[in-house]
Each structure stands twice: as C-alpha cells, then as structure tokens.
LUMMAR-596470 format. One line per 5 residues: number of its first residue (from 1); their letters; for each residue x, z, y of N, C-alpha, C, O. Coordinates in steps of 0.1 Angstrom, whole numbers, plus 5000, padded with zeros to 4 digits. Atoms other than C-alpha are relative to their C-alpha. Layout:
LUMMAR-596470
NUM = a = X Z Y X Z Y X Z Y X Z Y ~ ...
//
This chain:
LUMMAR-596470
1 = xxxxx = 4995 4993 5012 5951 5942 3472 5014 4993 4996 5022 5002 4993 ~ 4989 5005 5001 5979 5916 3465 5012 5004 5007 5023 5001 5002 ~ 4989 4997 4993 5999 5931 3493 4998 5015 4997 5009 5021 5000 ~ 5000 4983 5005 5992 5969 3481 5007 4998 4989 5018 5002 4989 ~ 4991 4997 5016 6002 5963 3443 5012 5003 5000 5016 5014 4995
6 = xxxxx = 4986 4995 5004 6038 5959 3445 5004 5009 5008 5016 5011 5006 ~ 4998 4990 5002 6038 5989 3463 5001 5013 4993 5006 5024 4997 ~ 5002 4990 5002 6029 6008 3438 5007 4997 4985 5007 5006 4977 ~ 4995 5005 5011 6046 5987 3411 5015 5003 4992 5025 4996 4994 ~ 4986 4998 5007 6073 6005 3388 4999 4998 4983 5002 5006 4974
11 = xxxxx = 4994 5002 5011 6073 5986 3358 5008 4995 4999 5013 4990 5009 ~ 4988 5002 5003 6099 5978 3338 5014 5008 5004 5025 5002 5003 ~ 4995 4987 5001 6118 6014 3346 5003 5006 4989 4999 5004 4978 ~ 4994 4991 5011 6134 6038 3328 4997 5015 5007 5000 5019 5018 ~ 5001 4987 4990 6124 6075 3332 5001 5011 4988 4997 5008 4977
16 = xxxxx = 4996 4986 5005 6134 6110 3318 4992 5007 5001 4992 5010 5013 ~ 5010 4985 5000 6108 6137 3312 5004 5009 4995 5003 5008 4983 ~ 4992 4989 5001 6125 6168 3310 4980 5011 4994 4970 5011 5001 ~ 5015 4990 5001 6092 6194 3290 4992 4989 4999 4986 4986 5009 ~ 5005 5013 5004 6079 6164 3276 4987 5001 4993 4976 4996 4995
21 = xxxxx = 5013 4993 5008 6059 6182 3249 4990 5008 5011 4979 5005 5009 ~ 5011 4990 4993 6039 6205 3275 4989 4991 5007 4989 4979 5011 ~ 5011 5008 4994 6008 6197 3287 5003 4992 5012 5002 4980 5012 ~ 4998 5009 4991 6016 6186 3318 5012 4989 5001 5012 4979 5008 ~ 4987 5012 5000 6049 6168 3310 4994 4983 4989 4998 4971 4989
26 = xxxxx = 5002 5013 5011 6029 6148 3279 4992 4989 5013 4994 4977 5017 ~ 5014 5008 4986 5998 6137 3311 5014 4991 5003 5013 4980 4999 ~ 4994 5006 4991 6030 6125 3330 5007 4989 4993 5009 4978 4999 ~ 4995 5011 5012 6047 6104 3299 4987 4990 5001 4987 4977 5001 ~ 5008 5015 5006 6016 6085 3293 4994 4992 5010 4991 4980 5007
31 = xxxxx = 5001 5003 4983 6006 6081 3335 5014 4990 5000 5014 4981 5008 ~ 4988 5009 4994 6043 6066 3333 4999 4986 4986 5004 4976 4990 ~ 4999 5009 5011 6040 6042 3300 4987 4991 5006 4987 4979 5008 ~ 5011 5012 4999 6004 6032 3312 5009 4990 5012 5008 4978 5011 ~ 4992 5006 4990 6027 6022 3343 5006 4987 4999 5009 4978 5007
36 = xxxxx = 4990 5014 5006 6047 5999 3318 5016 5008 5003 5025 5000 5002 ~ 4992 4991 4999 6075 6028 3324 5002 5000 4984 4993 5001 4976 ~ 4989 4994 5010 6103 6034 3297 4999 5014 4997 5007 5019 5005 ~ 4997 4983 4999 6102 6071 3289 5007 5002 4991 5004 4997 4980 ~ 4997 4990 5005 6125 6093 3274 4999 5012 4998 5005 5021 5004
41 = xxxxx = 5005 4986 4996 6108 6120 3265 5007 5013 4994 5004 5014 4982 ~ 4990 4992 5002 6131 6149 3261 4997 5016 4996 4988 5022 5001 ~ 5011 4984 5004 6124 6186 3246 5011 5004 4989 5017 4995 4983 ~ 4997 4993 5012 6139 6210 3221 4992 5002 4985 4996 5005 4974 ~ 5010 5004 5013 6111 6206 3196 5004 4986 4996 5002 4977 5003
46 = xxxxx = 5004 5016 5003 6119 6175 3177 4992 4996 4992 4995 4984 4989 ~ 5006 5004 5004 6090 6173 3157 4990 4997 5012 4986 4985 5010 ~ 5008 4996 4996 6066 6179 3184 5007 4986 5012 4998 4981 5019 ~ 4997 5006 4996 6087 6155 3203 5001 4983 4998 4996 4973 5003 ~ 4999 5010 5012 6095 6130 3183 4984 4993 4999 4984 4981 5002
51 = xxxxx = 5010 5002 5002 6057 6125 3177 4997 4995 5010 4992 4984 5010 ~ 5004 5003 4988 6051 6124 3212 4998 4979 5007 4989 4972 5012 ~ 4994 5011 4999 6073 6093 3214 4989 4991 4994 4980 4984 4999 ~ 5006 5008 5007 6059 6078 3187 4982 4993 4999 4977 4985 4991 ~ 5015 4998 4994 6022 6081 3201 5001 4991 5011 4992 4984 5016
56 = xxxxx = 4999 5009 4986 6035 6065 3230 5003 4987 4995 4994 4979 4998 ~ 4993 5012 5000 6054 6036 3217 4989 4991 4996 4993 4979 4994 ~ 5009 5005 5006 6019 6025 3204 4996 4986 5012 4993 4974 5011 ~ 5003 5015 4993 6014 6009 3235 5004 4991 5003 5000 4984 5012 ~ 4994 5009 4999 6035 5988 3232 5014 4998 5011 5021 4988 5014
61 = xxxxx = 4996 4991 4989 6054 6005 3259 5018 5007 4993 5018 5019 4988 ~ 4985 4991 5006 6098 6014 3247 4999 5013 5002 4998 5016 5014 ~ 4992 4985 4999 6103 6053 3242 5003 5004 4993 4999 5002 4981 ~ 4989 4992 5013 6126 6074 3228 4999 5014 5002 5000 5018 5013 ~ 4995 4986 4998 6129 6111 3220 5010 5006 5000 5017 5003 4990
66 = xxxxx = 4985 4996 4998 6158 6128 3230 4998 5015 4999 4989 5020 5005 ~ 5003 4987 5004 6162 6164 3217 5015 5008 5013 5027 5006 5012 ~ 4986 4993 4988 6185 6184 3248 4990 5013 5003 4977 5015 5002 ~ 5006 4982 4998 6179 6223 3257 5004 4993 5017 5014 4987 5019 ~ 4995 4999 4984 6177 6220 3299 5011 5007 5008 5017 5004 5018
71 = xxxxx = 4989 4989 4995 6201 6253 3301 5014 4996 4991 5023 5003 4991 ~ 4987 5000 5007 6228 6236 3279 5005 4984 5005 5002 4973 5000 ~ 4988 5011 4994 6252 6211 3299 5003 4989 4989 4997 4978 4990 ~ 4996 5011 5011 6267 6191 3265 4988 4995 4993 4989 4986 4985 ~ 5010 5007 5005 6234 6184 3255 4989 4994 5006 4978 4990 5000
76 = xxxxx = 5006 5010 4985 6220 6170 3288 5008 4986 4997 5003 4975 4995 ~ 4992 5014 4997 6251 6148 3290 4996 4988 4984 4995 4975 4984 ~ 5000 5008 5007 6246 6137 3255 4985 4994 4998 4985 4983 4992 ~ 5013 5007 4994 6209 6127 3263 5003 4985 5007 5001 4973 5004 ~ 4999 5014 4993 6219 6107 3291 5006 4987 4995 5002 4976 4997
81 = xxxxx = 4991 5008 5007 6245 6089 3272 4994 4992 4987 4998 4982 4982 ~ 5012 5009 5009 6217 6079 3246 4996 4994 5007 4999 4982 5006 ~ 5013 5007 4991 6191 6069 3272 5012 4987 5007 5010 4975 5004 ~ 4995 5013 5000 6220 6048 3289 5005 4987 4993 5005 4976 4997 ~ 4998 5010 5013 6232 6032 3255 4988 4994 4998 4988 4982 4997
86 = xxxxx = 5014 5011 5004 6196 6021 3249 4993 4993 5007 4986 4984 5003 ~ 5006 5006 4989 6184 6012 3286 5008 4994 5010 5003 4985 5017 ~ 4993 5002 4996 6216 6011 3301 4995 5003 5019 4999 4997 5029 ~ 5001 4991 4984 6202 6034 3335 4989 5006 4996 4980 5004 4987 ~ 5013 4989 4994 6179 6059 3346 4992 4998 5015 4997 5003 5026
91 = xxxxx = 5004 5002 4985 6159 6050 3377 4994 5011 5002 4999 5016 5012 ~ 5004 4987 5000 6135 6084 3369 5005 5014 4998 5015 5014 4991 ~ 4999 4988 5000 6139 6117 3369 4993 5010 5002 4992 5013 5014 ~ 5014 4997 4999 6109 6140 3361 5002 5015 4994 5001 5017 4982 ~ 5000 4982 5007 6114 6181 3354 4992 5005 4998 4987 5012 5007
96 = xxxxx = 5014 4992 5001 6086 6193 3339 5004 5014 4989 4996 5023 4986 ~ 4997 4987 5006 6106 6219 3318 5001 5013 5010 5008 5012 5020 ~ 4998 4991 4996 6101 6253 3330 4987 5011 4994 4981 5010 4983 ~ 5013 4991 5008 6073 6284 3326 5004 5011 5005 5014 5015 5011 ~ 4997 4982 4998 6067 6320 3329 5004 5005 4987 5002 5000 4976
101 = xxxxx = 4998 4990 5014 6079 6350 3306 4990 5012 5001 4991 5020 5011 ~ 5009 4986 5000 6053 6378 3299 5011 5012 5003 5009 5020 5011 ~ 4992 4987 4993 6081 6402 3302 5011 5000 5009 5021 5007 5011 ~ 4996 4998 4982 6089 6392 3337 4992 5001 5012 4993 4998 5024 ~ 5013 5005 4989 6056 6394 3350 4996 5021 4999 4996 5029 4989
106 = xxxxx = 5008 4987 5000 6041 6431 3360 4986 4999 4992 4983 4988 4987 ~ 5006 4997 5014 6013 6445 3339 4993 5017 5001 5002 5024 5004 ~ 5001 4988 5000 5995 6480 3339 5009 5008 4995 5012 5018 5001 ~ 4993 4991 5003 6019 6493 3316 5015 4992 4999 5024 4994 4991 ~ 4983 5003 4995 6050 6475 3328 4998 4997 5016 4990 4989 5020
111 = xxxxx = 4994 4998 4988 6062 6483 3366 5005 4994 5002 5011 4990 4991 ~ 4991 5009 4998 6082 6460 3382 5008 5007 5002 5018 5001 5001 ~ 4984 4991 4997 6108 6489 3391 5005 4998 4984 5017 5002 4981 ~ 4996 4992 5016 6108 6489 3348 5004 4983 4996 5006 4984 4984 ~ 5003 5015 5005 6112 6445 3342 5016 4998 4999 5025 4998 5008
116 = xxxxx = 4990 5005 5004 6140 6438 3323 5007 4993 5008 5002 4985 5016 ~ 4991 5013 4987 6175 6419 3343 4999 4989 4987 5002 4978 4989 ~ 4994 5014 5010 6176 6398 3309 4984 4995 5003 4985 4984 5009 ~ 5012 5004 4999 6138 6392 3312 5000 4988 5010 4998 4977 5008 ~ 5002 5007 4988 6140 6382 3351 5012 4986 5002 5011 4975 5008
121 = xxxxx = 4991 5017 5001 6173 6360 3343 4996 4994 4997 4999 4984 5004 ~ 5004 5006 5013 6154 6344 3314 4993 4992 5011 4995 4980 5012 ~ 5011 5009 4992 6127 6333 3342 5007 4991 5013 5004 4980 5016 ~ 4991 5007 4994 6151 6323 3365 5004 4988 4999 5001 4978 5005 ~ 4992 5011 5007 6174 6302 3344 4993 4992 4996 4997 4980 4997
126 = xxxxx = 5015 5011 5007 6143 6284 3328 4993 4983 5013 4992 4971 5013 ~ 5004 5005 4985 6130 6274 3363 5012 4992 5011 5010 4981 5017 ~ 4996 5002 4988 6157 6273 3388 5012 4991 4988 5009 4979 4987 ~ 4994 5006 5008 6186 6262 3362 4997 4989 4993 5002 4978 4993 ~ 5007 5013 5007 6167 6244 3341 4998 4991 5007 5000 4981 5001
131 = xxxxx = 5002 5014 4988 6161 6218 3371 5014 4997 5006 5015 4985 5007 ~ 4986 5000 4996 6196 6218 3384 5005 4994 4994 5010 4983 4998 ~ 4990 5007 5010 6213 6209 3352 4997 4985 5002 5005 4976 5005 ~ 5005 5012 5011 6195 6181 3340 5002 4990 5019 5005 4978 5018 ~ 4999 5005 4988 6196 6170 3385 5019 4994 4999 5023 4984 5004
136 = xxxxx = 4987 4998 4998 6234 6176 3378 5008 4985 4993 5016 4977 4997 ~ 4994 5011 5007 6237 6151 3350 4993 4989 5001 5000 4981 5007 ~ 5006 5010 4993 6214 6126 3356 4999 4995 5013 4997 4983 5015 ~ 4994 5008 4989 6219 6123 3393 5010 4994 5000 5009 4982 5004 ~ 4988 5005 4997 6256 6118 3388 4997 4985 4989 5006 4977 4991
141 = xxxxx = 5003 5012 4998 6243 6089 3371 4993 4990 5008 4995 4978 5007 ~ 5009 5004 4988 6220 6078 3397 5012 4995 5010 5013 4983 5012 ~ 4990 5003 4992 6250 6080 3422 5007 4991 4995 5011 4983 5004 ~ 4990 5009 5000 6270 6057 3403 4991 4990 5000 4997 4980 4996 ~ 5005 5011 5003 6242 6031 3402 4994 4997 5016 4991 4985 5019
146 = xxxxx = 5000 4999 4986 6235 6038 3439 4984 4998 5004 4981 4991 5014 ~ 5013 5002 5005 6195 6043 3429 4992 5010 4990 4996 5013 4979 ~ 5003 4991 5010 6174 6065 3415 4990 5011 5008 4993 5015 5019 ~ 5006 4993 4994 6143 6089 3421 5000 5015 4991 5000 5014 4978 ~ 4996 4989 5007 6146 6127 3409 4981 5005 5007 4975 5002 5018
151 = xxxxx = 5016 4998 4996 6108 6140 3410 5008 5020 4993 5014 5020 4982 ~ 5005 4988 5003 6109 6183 3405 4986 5001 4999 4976 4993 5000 ~ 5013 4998 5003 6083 6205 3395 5000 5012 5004 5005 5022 4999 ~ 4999 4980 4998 6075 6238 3415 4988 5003 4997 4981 4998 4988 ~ 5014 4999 5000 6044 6252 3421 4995 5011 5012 5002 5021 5015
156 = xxxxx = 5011 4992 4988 6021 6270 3448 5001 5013 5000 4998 5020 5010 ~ 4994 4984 5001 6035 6305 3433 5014 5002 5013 5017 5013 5018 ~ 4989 5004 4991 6065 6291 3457 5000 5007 5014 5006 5015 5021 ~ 5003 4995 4981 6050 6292 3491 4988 5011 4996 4992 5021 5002 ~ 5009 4985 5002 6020 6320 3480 5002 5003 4991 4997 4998 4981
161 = xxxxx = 4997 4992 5009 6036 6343 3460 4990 5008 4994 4983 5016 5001 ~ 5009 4995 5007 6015 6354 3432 5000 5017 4993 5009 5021 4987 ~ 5001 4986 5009 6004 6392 3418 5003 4996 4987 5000 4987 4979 ~ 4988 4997 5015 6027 6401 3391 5007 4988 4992 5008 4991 4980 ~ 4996 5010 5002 6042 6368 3384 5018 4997 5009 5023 4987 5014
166 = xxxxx = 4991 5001 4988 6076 6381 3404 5013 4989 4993 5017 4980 5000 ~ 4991 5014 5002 6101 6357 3386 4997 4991 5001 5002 4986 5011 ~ 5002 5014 5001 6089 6329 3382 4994 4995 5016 4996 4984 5021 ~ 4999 5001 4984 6078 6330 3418 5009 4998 5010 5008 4993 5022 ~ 4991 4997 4992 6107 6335 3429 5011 4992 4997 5021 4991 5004
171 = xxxxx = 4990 5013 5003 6127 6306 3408 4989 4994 5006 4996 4987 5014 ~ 5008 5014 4997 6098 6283 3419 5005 4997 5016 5010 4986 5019 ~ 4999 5001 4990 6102 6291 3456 5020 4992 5004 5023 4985 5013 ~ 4985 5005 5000 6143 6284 3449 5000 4983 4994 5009 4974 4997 ~ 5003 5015 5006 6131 6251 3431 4998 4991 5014 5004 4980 5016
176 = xxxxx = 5004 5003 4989 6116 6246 3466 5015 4994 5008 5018 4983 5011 ~ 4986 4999 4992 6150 6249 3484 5008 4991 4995 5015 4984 5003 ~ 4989 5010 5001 6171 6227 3462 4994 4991 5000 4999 4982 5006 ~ 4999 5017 4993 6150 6196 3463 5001 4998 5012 5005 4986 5013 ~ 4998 5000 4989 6153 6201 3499 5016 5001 5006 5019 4996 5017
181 = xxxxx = 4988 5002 5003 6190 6205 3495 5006 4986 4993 5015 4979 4998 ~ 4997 5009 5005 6193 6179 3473 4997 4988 5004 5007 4981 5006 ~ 5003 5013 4994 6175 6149 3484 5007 4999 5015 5006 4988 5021 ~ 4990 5001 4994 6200 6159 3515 5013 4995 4999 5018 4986 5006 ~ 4986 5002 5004 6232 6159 3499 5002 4986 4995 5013 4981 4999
186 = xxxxx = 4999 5010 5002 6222 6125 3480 5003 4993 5008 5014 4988 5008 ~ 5000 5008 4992 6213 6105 3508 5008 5001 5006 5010 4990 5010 ~ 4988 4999 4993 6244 6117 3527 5008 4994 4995 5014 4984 5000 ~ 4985 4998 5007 6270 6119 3503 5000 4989 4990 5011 4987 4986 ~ 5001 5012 5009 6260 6086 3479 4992 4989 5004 4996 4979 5009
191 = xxxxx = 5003 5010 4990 6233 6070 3491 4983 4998 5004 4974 4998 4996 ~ 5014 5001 4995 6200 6065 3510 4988 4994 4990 4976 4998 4991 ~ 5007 5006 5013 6184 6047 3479 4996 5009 4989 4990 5007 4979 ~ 4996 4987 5013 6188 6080 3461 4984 5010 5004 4984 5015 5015 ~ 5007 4992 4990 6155 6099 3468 4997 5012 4991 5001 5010 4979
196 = xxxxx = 5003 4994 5006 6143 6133 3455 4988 5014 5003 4990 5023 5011 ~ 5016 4995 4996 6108 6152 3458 4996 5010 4992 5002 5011 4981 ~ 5001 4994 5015 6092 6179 3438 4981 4999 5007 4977 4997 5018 ~ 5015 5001 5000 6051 6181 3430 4998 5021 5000 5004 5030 4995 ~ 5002 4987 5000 6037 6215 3436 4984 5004 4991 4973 5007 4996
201 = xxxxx = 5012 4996 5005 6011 6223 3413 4989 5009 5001 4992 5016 4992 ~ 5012 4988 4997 5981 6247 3420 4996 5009 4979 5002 5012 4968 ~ 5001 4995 5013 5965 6260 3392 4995 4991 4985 4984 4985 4986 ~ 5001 5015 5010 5965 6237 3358 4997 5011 4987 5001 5023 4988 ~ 5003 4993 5009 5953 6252 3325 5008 4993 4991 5006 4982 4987
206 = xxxxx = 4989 5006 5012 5984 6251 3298 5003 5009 4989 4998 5020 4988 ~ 5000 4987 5009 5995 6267 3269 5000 5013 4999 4993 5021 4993 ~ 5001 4991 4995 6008 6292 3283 4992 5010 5011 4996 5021 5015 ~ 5005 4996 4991 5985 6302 3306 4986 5003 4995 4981 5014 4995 ~ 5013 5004 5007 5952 6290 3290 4988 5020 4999 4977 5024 5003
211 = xxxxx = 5006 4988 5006 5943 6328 3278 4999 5008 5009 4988 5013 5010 ~ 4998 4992 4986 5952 6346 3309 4986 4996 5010 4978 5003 5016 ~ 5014 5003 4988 5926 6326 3329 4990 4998 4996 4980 4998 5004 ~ 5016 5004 5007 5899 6316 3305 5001 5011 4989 5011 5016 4984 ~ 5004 4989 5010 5884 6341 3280 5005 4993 4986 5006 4980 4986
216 = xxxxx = 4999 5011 5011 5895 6331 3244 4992 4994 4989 4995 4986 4980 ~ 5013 4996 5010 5860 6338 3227 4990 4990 5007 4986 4981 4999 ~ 5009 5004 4996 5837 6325 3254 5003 4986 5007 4994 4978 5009 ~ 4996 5013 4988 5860 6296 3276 5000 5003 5016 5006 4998 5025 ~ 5001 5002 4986 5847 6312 3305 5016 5012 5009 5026 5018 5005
221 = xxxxx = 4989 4995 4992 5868 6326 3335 5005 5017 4999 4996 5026 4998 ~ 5000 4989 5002 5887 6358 3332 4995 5007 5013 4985 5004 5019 ~ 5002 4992 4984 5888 6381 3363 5011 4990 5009 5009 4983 5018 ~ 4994 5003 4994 5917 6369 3370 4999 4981 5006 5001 4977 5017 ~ 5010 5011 4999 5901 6332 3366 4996 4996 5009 4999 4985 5014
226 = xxxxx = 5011 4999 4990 5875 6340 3388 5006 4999 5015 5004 4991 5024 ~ 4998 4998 4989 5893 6354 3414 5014 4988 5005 5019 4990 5016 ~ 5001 5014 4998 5913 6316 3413 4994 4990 5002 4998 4979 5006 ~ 5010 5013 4994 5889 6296 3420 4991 5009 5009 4985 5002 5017 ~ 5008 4993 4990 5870 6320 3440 5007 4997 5016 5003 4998 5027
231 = xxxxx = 4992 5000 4985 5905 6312 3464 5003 4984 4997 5015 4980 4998 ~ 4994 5018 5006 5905 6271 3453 4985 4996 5005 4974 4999 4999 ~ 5014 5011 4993 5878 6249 3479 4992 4996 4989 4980 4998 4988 ~ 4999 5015 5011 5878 6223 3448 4992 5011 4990 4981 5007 4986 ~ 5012 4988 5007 5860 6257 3428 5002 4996 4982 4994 4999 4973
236 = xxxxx = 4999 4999 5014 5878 6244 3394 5016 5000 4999 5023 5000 5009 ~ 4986 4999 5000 5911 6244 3377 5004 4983 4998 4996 4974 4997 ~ 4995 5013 4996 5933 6214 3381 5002 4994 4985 5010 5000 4978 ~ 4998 5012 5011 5933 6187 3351 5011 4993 5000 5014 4989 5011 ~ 4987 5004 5003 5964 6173 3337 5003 4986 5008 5014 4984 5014
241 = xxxxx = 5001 5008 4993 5956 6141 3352 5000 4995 5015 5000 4983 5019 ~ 5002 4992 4988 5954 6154 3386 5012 4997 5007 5012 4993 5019 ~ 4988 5006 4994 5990 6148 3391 5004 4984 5002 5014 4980 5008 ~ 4994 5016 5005 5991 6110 3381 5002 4998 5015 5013 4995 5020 ~ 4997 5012 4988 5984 6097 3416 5013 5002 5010 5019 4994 5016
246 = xxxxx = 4985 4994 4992 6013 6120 3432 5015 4994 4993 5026 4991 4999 ~ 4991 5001 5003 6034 6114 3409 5006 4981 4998 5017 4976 4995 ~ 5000 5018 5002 6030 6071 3408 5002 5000 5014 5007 4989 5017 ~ 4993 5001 4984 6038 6075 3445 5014 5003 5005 5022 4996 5010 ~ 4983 4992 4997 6070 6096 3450 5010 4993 4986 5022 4994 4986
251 = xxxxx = 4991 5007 5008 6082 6076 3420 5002 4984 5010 5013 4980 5014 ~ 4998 5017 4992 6075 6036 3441 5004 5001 5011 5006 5011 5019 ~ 4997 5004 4991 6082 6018 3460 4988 5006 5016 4992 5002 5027 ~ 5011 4995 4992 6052 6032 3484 5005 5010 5003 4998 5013 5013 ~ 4993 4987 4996 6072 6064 3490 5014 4996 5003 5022 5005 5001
256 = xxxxx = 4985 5003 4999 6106 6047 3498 5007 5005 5009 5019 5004 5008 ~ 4998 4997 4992 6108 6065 3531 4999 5016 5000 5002 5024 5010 ~ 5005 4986 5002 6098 6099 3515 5010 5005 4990 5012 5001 4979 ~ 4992 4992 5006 6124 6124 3507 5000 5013 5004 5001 5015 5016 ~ 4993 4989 4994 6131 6161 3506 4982 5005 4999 4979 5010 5010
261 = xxxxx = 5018 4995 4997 6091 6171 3504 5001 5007 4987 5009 5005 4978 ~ 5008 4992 5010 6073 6193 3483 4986 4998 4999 4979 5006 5006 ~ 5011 5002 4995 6041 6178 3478 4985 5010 4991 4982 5006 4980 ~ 5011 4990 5005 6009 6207 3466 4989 4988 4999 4989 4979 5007 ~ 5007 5005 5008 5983 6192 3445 4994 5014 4994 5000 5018 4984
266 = xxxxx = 5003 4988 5000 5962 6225 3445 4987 4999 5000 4983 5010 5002 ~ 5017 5002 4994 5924 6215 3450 4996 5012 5014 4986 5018 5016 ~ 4998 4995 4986 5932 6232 3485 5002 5014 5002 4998 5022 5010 ~ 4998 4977 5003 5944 6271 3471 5011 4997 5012 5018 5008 5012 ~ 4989 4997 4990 5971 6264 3500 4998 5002 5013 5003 5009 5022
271 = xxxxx = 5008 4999 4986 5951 6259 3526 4991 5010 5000 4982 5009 5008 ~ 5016 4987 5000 5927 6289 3519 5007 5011 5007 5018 5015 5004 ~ 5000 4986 4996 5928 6321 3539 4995 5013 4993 5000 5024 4992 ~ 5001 4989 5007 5908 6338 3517 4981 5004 5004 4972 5008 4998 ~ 5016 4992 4991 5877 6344 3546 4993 4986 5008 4982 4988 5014
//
C-alpha cells in the first residue's frame, strides 16, 4: 500500500468546479476536499454557492466561491484571476456545468420538426460552450504553468443517443469530440504534462431529472425509469458518489499516461444490447 498511495495522492491542489451547486458537482467538491484538494467552487447562484463553500471549509480544507456564468468569457477570466490571487494556480479543472432544456427535448405535444432554434441553441451553448469557455480560460493558464488536468463532463446520451432528449445529446456527443481534440492540441502545442479527459455518466438522479424518472408521489420508477434500468445490468440508478473513484484517478498521478478518453460510469447501460 505504501507504494499505491502516492499514486493516488493529490493533496495540496487547487481545483475549479464549474456547476458546483448541482448534485453531482457538490459529490465531486467534497470527493476533492476529502482528498485535501483546494476547491473553487464556482456557479451563478451565490447564495447557494457561497454556502456550498462554506460547508466545505468546515473541514478544515481552503475554498472559495467564485460567482462566473460558463457562457460569459469576462467572468470566467475574472474567476480565474481570483482563484490565482488566492492560490496562485490551478492544477484542476472539473465541468460539471451543463443540463437539458424541456423545450429542446420532444414530447407528445411538441415534434421535433416544431423545437425551437433558440431552445436547441440554449442546449447547445449550455453543454458544448459552456465546457469550452471555462477550457479556454483556464487552460491558457495551465499552459503557462506547463501542468494541469482538465476533467469534462459528458454523458452516455453521447455515444447512445437518447428518445427525445435531441440537444443535449447532440452537445454531449460534441463534448465527446473536444476532449478528444483538446487533450491533443495541449500535449502537442504546450505540453505533455497538460492532460485532459471527460467522465461519462449513465444515468444519475438530479434535480433536474429526478421527476422524469421517479414518480413524485410514490419514489417509485416512472415508465420511463423502468425502462432505464430494465437497459442498466447494475438494475439501479447511479449515486452521486459513483463518480468519486473516476474522478480521483483521471485527476493523479495514477492516470499520468491517460489522455484524450471518455471514461462511462453507467452500471453497464453501454454495454447492453438490449436482448
């Protein structure tokens, strides 16, 4: 075990959580503090944020809330430019901002020939934009430090495109392509130390979703529920915690050789045929 630990050992880091408030961004803040990780946990809510922080800092553990929208450039940069005033670098990079829109998703009484272009941008930009920027400004500090891991967040809608869920499927699958782009261009163009990965999530029960797949009266599964785990080996939905061990890998030193992946964390909905 002495010779395992410091592979897996990233304390004393600094890391950025982009959708900090959401369920699965809060799991990944406190998986990175138990770590002994720095977080900046970042969001447009700043009460909801703000608190976050302040929940965290209990353990004894530095973090700060940083209030930045993902789709607005001057208030990325001015993030970063906190988080390096107070840490003086960024070694992480963690995008957990993103989501679906109800009125980009089909519907009995909405057609996809009928789905809004401001709707399908809205899911777009959220997803595919929203990860870009915040890659844009925080890499280019990464590059100047010649270090640095960029973790995305797609999801399993990517590679099996989901009924009526056509945006956000279709920024996830583009999510797919630039970390695959990107952990290229680093390691080329600045430098091999630069790495960047995204986690693919299966199906996880969150705010937004929560109602869609569980009843809101009973808990239990809807149809659509059902017929999720009826296509998931694992036969439940995935727990927030679910990601820690993926995500404490593709951050260490234990993944130093691993770039450019998309790794699914699905309780095996990828590998299913179906029959």
């Amino acid at each position: 075990m002495s010779e395992i630990n410091p592979l897996f050992d990233i304390s004393g880091s600094t890391a950025v959580v982009t959708g900090a408030a959401g369920v699965l961004g809060e799991s990944c803040c406190r998986a990175l503090v138990q770590a002994g990780v720095r977080v900046a946990c970042m969001g447009r809510d700043q009460k909801r944020t703000g608190a976050l922080s302040e929940s965290l800092s209990r353990s004894g553990v530095e973090c700060m809330p940083v209030i930045a929208d993902c789709l607005d450039r001057p208030s990325l940069e001015a993030a970063r430019d906190a988080v390096k005033a107070r840490w003086g670098r960024v070694d992480f990079l963690l995008n957990f901002a993103g989501g679906n829109r109800p009125d980009a998703t089909t519907a009995p009484d909405r057609k996809f020939f009928d789905l809004p272009q401001e709707a399908l941008a809205g899911a777009v930009n959220l997803n595919l934009l929203g990860t870009i920027l915040p890659c844009q400004v925080f890499g280019e500090l990464m590059a100047t430090q010649g270090k640095g891991v960029i973790l995305n967040v797609s999801s399993m809608a990517a590679s099996r495109p989901l009924t009526r869920v056509v945006g956000y499927s279709a920024a996830k699958a583009a999510v797919d392509n630039f970390t695959q782009w990107l952990a290229v261009h680093l390691a080329k163009e600045y430098s091999p130390n630069i790495r960047c990965n995204a986690l693919a999530p299966g199906f996880f029960l969150t705010a937004q979703n929560r109602f869609l797949l569980t009843d809101k009266e009973s808990g239990q599964p809807t149809e659509r529920g059902k017929s999720i785990l009826a296509h998931t080996p694992m036969a439940r939905f995935g727990a927030p915690d679910d990601l820690t061990g993926g995500i404490l890998w593709l951050l260490s030193p234990a993944s130093k050789f691993v770039t450019g992946i998309v790794l699914p964390i699905d309780g095996g909905f990828g590998a299913f045929s179906g029959v």
